[in-house]
FIMI-807144 format. One record per residue (C-alpha): residue in three letters; x, y, z. Coordinates in steps of 0.2 Angstrom, whole numbers, plus 5000, padded with zeros to 4 digits. Layout:
% FIMI-807144
ALAXYZ/...
***
This chain:
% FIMI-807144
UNK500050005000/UNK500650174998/UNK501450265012/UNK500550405023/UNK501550575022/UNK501250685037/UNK500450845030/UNK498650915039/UNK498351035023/UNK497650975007/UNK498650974991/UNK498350994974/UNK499750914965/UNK499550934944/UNK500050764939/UNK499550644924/UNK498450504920/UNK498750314915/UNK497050224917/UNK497250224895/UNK498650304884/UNK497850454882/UNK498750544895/UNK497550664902/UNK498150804917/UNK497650774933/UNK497450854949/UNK497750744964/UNK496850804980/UNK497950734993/UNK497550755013/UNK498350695029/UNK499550595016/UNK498050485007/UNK497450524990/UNK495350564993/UNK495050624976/UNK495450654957/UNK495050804945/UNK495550864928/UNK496850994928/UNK495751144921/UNK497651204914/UNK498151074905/UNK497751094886/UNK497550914883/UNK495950904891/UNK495751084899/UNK494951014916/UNK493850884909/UNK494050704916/UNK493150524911/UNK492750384924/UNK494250294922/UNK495150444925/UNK494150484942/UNK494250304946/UNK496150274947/UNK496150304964/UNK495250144967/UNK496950054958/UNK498150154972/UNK497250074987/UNK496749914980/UNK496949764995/UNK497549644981/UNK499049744972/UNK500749694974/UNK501749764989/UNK503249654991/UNK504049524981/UNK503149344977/UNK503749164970/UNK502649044964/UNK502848874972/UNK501648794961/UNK502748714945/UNK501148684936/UNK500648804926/UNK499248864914/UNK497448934912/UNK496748954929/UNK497948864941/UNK498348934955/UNK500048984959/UNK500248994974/UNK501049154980/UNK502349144996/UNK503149344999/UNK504949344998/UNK506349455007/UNK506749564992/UNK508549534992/UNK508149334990/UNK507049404974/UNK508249514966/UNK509649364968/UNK508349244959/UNK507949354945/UNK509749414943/UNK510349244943/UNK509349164928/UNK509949344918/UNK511649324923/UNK511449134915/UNK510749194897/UNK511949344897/UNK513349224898/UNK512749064887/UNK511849164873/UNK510849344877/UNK509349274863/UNK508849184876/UNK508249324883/UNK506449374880/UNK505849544883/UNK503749544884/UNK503449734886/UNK501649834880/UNK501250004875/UNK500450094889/UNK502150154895/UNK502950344889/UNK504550364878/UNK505650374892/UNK505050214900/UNK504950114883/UNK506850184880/UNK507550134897/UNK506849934892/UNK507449964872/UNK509249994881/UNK509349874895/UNK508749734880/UNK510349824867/UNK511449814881/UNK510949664885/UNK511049594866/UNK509349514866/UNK508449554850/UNK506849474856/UNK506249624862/UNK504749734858/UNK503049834861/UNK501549804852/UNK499849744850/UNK499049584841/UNK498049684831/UNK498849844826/UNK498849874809/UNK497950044810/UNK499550134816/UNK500650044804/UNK499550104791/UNK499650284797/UNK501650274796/UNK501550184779/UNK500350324770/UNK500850474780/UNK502250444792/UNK501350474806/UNK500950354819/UNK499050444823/UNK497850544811/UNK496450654817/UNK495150734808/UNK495050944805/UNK493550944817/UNK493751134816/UNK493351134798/UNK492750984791/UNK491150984785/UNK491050784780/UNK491750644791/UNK491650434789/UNK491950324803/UNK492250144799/UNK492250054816/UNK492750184824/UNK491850284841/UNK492850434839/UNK492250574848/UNK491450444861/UNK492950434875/UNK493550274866/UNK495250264855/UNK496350434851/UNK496450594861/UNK494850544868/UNK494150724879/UNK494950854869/UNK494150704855/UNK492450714860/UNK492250924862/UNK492750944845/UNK491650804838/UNK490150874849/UNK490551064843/UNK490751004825/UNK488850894824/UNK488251064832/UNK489151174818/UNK488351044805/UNK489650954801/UNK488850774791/UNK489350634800/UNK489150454792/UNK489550294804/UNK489850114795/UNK489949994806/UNK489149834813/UNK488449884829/UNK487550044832/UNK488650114844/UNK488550284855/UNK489250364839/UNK488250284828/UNK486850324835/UNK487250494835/UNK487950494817/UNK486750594804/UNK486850394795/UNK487150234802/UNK487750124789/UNK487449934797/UNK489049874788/UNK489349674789/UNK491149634799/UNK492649664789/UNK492149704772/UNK492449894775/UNK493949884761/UNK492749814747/UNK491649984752/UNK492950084751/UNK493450014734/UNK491950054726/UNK491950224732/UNK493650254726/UNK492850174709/UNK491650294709/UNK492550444712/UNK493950424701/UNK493050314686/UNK491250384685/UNK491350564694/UNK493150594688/UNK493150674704/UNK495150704710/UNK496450854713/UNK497550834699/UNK498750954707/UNK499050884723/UNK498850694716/UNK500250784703/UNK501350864717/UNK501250774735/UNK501150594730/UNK501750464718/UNK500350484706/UNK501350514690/UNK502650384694/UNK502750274677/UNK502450094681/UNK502849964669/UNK501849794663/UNK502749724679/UNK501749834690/UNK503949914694/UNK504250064693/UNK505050114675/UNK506550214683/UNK508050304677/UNK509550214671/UNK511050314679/UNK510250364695/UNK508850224696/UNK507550364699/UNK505850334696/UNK505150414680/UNK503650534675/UNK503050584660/UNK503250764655/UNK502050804644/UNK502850984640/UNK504350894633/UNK503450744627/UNK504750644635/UNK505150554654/UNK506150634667/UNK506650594685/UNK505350634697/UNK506350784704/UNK506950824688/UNK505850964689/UNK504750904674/UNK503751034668/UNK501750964666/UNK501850794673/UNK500650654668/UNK499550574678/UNK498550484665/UNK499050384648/UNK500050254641/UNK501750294637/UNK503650214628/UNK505150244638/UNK506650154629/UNK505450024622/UNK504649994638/UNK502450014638/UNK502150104655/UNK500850224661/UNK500850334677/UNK500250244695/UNK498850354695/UNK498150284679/UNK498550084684/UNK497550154702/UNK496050224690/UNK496050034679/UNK496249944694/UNK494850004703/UNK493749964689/UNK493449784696/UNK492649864712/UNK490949944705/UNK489649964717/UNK488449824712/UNK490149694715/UNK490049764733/UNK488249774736/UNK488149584740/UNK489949594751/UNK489549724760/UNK487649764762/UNK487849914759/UNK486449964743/UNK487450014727/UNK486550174727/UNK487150224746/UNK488650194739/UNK488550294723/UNK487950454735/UNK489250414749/UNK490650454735/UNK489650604726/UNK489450684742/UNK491250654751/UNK491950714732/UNK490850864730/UNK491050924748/UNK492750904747/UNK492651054735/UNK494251034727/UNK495051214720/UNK494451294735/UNK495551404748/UNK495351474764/UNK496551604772/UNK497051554792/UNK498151674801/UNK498451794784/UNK499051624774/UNK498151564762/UNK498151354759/UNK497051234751/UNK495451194758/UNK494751024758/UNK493450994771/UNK493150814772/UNK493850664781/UNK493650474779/UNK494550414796/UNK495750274794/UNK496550264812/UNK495350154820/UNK495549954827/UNK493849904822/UNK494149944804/UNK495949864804/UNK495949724813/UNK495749584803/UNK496549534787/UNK497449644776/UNK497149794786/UNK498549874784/UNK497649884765/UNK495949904772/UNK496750084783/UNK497650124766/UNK496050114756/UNK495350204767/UNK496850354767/UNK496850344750/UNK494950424748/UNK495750574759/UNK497450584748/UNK496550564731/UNK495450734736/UNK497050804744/UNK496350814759/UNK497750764769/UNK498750854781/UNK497851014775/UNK496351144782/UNK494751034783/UNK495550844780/UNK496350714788/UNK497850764798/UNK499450694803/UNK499850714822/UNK501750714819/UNK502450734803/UNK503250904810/UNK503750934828/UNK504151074840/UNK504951234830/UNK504651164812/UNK505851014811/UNK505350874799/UNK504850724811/UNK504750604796/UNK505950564783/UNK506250554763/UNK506350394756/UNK507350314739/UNK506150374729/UNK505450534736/UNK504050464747/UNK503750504765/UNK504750384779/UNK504050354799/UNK504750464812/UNK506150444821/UNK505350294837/UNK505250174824/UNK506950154819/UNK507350024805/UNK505949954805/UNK504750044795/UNK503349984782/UNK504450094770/UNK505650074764/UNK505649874765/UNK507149804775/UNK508149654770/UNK507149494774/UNK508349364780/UNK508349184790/UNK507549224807/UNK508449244823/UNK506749324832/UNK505449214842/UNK504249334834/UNK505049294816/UNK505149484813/UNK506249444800/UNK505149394788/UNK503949544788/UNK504949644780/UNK503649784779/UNK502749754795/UNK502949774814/UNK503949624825/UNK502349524824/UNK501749484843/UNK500549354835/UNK501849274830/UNK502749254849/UNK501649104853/UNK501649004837/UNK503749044837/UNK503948944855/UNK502748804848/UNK502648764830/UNK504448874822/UNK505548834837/UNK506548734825/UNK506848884815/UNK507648994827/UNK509748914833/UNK509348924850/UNK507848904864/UNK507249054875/UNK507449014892/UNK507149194903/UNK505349284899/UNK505549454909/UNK503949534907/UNK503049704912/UNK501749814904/UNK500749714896/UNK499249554899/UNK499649474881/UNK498649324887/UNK497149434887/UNK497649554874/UNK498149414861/UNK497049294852/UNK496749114861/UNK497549124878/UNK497848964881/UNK498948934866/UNK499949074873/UNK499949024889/UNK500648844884/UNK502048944874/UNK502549054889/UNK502448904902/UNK503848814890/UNK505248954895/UNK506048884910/UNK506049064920/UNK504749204920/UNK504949384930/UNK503549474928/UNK503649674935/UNK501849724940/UNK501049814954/UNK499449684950/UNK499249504949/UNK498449494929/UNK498449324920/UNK499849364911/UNK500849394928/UNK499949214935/UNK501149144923/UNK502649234932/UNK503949114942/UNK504549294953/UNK503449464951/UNK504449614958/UNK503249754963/UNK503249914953/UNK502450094957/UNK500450134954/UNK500350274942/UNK500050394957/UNK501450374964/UNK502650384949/UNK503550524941/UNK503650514923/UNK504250664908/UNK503650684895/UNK502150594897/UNK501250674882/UNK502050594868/UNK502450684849/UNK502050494841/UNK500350564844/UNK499650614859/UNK500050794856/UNK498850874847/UNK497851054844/UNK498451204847/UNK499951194856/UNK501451084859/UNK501351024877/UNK502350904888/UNK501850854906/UNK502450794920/UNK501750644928/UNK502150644948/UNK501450544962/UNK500150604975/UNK501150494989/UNK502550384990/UNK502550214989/UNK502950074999/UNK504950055002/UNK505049884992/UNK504049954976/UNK505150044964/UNK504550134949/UNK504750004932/UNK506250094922/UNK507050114939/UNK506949914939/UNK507349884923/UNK508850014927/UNK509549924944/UNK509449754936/UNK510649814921/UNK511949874936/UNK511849714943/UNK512149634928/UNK513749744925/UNK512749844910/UNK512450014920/UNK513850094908/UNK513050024891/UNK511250064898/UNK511550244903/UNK512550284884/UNK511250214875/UNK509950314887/UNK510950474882/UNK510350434861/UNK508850374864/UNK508150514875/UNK509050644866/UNK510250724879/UNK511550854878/UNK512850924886/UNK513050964903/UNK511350844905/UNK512250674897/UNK512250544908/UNK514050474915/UNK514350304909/UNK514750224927/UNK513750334939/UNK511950244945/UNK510550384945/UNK508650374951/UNK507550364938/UNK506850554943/UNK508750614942/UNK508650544924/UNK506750624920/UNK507650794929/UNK509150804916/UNK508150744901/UNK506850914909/UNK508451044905/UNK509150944892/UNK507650994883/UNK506851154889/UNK508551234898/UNK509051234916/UNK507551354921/UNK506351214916/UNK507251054927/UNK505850944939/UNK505451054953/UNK504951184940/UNK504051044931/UNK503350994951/UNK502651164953/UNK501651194937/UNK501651034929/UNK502051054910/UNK502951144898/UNK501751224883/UNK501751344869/UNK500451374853/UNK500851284839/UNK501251354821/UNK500351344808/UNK501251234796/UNK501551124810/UNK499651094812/UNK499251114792/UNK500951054786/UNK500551004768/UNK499551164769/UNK501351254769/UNK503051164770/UNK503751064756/UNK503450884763/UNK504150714755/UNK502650634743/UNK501350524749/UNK501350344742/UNK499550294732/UNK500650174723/UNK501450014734/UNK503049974722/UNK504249904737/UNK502949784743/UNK503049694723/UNK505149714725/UNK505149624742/UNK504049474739/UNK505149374729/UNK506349384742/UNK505249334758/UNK504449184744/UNK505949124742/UNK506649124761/UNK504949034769/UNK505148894755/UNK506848864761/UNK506148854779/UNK504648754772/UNK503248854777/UNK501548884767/UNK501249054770/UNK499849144760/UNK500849314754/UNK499449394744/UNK499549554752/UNK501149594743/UNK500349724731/UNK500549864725/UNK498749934727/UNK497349894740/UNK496349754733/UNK494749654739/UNK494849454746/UNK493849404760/UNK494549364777/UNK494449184782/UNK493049184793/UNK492149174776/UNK492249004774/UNK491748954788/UNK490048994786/UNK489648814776/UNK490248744791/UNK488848794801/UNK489848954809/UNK488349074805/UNK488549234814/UNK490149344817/UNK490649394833/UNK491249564836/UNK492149654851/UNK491549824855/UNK492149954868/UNK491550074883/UNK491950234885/UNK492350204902/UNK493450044898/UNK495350034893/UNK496249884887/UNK496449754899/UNK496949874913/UNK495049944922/UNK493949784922/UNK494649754942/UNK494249904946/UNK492549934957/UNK491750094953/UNK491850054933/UNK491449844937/UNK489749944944/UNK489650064929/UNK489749914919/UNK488349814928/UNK487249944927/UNK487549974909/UNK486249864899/UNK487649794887/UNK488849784901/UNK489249604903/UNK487949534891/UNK488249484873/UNK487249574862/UNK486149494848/UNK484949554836/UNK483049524841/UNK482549434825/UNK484049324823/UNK483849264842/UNK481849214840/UNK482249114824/UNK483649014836/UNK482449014849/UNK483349144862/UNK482549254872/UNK483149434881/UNK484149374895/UNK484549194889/UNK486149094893/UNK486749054878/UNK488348954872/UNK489549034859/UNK490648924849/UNK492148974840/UNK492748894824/UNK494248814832/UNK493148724843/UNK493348844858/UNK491748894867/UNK491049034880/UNK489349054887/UNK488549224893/UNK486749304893/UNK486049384879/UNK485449544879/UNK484349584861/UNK484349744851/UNK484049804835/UNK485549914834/UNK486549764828/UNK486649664810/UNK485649504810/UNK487149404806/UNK488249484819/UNK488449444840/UNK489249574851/UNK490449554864/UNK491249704873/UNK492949714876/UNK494249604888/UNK492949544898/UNK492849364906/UNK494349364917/UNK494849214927/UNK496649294937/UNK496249274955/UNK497349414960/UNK495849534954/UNK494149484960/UNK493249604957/UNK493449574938/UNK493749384939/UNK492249264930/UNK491049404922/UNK490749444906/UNK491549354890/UNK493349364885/UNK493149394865/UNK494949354861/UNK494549154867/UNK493449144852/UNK494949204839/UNK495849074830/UNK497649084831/UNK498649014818/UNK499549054801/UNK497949054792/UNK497149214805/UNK498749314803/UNK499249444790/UNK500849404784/UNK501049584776/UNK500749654794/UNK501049534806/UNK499349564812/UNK498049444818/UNK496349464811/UNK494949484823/UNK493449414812/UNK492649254824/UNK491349144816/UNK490449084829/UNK488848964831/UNK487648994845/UNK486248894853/UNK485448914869/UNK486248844883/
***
């Protein structure tokens, strides 16, 4: 528990909240030593004062009887789904010597040994403490992520941003495709949900395709009932439309922004440049090709051309011939969605889109495109080829050149504080990720080679290390990798709950001989755990910057907080980098750690850490403070007033709008230049992996939950969030376990009312839900007719079983049981699982 300071007055200490990623500023009302309250900070322009319930809530984590307090050991070898550990507390110092002892044996026989099971939720500083203590330790299975992910890789790929957002202020049109943005759910969720409420009051037109009728939906001006996963084929036809039939496009951003009027040979490669192997577009001034930044004169974006004896035509004209295949009547019987609805979707997205227009914004005058079709959403990518299902969906934004300008879609961090460039220039002109991705990006391709990865990263050479993968590399490639992981240090993150089929993970993770888990709870990832070594509550740590520039720094001014603790914690509870930090001292890796911290967090002299000198984690956050905003600005400046702000300029909130930026990709050429490589690798290893997403332009095939319907699979499920839910990490807490019993979804699966009476189910029914795979869950129905007929609902990581958090344990349905988990459900472009679950259901 935390420990009581003396103080009679109450405090008001401006701090920062971790209940989701969205990092909103807190006050903590602290008196007598104990936290009795949270508010939002009214200063902070993040959220400007405003709080959701998890946020008010977090207090209930801090003094939770069943957190971690002092080291524990498992003294039951069995392990698995369910079983019971059984916890003894340990004298610290007889933990540490375990833990250090199993690392001290991998460091010295082979560091691959080593896995490194971290999450997301954690800031920069944190994730770079973990990323240097894995380099120093020479582990390469190391990583952060989610199963089902692809919306952010899409982002990087089209825009080089990690997170979009739409130009509330201005737009005038905006598509949701599973997404509830604007209700407390996903991305910059309060300062989210003002701007969407101002925006429907301004008359903005909001259109909402999804499955369920959610919060937004319902709120939406239409409510497009969607079936599961065939958003891309909708998108298609639209894009069909709009180029094809409306001829609806702006030629001059298409011409100068993106790779439009690349020439692209019958090959689908780019036709390129002999001497400097440039790509080449046709200027029709000169009536002959030049290099793309061989300031050609009128390039082309339509035609069929000669170059050297090679028939080619521009990108934009094989996108235009492509899209052919995709009119609406083909994806009325996909999708559901009436041929004319889609028709008038694309006529009114093109023609609002007002294309020619300009609007003048602090005396500069920019393009003006007011409308948004929103790709940065989970629901819409996660299931397979999503990453070409979030590129379709961009592409509708880019082809009207509403991205990154007044009105469109915009890029959270293509350009940081002070104008400098966030993302780079790639080999042929296109936009590259930012800087926290390193060399793994989705462009340009790296080399794929023989893996040396549990998570076989190597051979998604355009996708993220793939934590789908992490289970099936311990189980079914372990013979592919030269050597056997035998330490799992794990923190951050409940994979098992997170991750499709738990118990195929679970096996994975009981195979590796040791397991440290660092938690301040006991989740069912952590049950897993051989020694757990408790770590700090939110509330009582200190963390800078918490706002993150991947994306949580939006609107009109750049801001970076400081998160502190209302109280201090218990002696034997340290705060995670602090020991991730210690173990790399007692390792001997304290000098290699603290240099690789001084790249990675960016400091400069006289705030560079000294190689052999062992600092607190909040003497690190302290010199990283005047490393970057001067000595005036160190952490008990930061105590006082609780974050560093100033307005943003307009190029970096409009920056096509202004700046001269790298081009944006509607064209995919490195996926067709690396296939051949990986085709060639997995048939060495003699694997049968489906690489179809290796095109060069988004196309339509069905996920594989299709098939499945012949088999008597009928209905889809879907997962579905709360606003007042996050992840993995709120269902044990008390005030929202009441919310959610009160709510009249809550812990019920939803079902459409006409569906049910023809299986015989009434409101309220226990019912049994069968996955494909064989796996089945049973929960009580609740009916509505704000669902598809074909669809079952089940809201997000519910059905829990750890008993080290009761009040979450046994109620509900965990969705993720019913996802199948093998090389058929995962996207081998990606690296992402796809979440579609055919499912059978009968009464119980």
């Amino acid at each position: 528990m935390p420990q009581p300071q003396a103080s009679s007055a109450t405090q008001r200490i401006p701090s920062v909240c971790q209940m989701c990623v969205n990092t909103c500023g807190i006050i903590i009302k602290v008196e007598n030593g104990i936290v009795v309250g949270i508010e939002g900070n009214p200063d902070n322009p993040h959220n400007y004062g405003r709080l959701c319930a998890k946020g008010l809530a977090a207090v209930m984590g801090l003094y939770d009887p069943h957190r971690v307090t002092t080291p524990l050991r498992r003294t039951n070898s069995v392990k698995g789904i369910g079983i019971d550990p059984q916890w003894e507390a340990i004298d610290p110092q007889e933990a540490w010597d375990i833990v250090v002892g199993h690392l001290r044996r991998v460091l010295e026989e082979d560091p691959r040994k080593l896995i490194i099971l971290a999450g997301t939720g954690d800031p920069e500083s944190v994730s770079a403490a973990i990323a240097c203590f894995a380099e120093s330790f020479g582990t390469p299975n190391s990583g952060v992520g989610t199963p089902f992910g692809a919306k952010t890789w899409a982002n990087y790929l089209n825009t080089g941003s990690m997170h979009t957002e739409p130009d509330f202020r201005l737009c005038r049109y905006l598509m949701l495709f599973g997404s509830q943005k604007g209700a407390m759910i996903g991305h910059d969720t309060i300062k989210t949900a003002k701007a969407m409420a101002e925006a429907r009051e301004r008359g903005m037109k909001l259109i909402v395709c999804d499955p369920i009728c959610t919060p937004m939906a319902s709120k939406a001006n239409q409510w497009i009932p969607i079936r599961p996963s065939t958003d891309r084929a909708l998108v298609l036809s639209m894009l069909h439309v709009l180029l094809n039939e409306l001829n609806i496009y702006d030629a001059e951003f298409l011409k100068a922004q993106t790779n439009a009027c690349y020439l692209v040979g019958k090959d689908g490669r780019y036709v390129r440049e002999a001497a400097t192997g440039k790509p080449l577009v046709w200027d029709q001034a000169r009536a002959r090709a030049s290099a793309y930044d061989g300031n050609p004169q009128q390039p082309a974006l339509l035609g069929d051309y000669d170059v050297d004896g090679k028939t080619c035509q521009p990108a934009f004209q094989a996108l235009k011939q492509h899209l052919r295949q995709y009119p609406p009547e083909q994806a009325e019987p996909i999708t559901a969605v009436p041929a004319s609805t889609i028709r008038r979707l694309a006529r009114e997205f093109g023609q609002t889109a007002s294309i020619g227009s300009t609007i003048v914004i602090e005396g500069q005058e920019m393009p003006f495109r007011p409308v948004c079709a929103f790709p940065d959403s989970r629901g819409l990518a996660a299931h397979m080829y999503g990453l070409w299902t979030s590129t379709a969906v961009q592409l509708l934004n880019v082809v009207v050149g509403a991205a990154d300008v007044p009105g469109g879609n915009l890029s959270t961090n293509v350009v940081g504080p002070y104008g400098k460039f966030r993302v780079g220039e790639g080999p042929e002109g296109l936009v590259t990720s930012g800087p926290e991705l390193g060399n793994r990006r989705p462009y340009p391709a790296s080399t794929p080679t023989v893996p040396q990865t549990v998570e076989l990263g190597e051979l998604f050479p355009v996708g993220r290390a793939p934590r789908p993968l992490l289970a099936l590399g311990l189980l079914d490639y372990a013979h592919l990798l030269p050597y056997k992981p035998e330490v799992v240090l794990h923190c951050s993150s409940n994979a098992l709950v997170v991750g499709a089929n738990p118990k195929l993970l679970a096996e994975a993770l009981s195979q590796v001989s040791f397991m440290v888990s660092l938690a301040h709870t006991i989740d069912e990832t952590v049950e897993l755990a051989d020694v757990v070594l408790p770590v700090q509550h939110s509330l009582e740590r200190f963390d800078f910057p918490v706002n993150s520039l991947r994306g949580w720094v939006t609107g009109d001014h750049w801001y970076f907080t400081l998160r502190q603790p209302g109280v201090k914690s218990h002696p034997n509870v340290k705060h995670l980098a602090e020991v991730i930090m210690e173990l790399g001292a007692k390792l001997g890796l304290g000098g290699k750690v603290n240099d690789r911290l001084n790249t990675k967090l960016r400091l400069k002299d006289p705030y560079r850490l000294e190689e052999q000198r062992r600092y607190r984690w909040e003497e690190i956050l302290d010199q990283s403070a005047k490393s970057s905003f001067g000595p005036d600005h160190d952490l008990r400046w930061l105590k006082k007033n609780g974050f560093v702000a100033w307005r943003r300029g307009l190029g970096e909130r409009y920056p096509r709008g202004l700046l001269n930026l790298p081009r944006l990709p509607i064209y995919f050429e490195h996926f067709l230049e690396v296939r051949p490589q990986i085709e060639a690798l997995i048939k060495e290893a003699g694997l049968d992996w489906d690489l179809t997403g290796y095109q060069a332009m988004p196309f339509w095939k069905p996920c594989p939950a299709s098939s499945q319907r012949e088999r008597g699979y009928d209905l889809l499920a879907v997962n579905y969030k709360f606003g007042f839910h996050a992840f993995s990490t709120t269902q044990h807490n008390p005030w929202l376990d009441e919310l959610t019993m009160h709510h009249p979804w809550g812990y019920n699966l939803i079902m459409n009312g006409e569906t049910a009476r023809q299986k015989g189910i009434g409101d309220g029914d226990i019912v049994t839900v069968e996955a494909c795979d064989g796996e089945k869950v049973t929960g009580k129905v609740k009916l509505t007719q704000g669902i598809r007929p074909e669809v079952i609902g089940v809201g997000a990581c519910f059905g829990r079983w750890s008993r080290g958090q009761p009040v979450a344990r046994g109620k509900g349905v965990h969705y993720n049981t019913l996802l199948p988990h093998s090389m058929d459900w995962i996207d081998t472009l990606s690296g992402h699982l796809d979440a579609c679950a055919p499912v059978r259901v009968t009464k119980a």
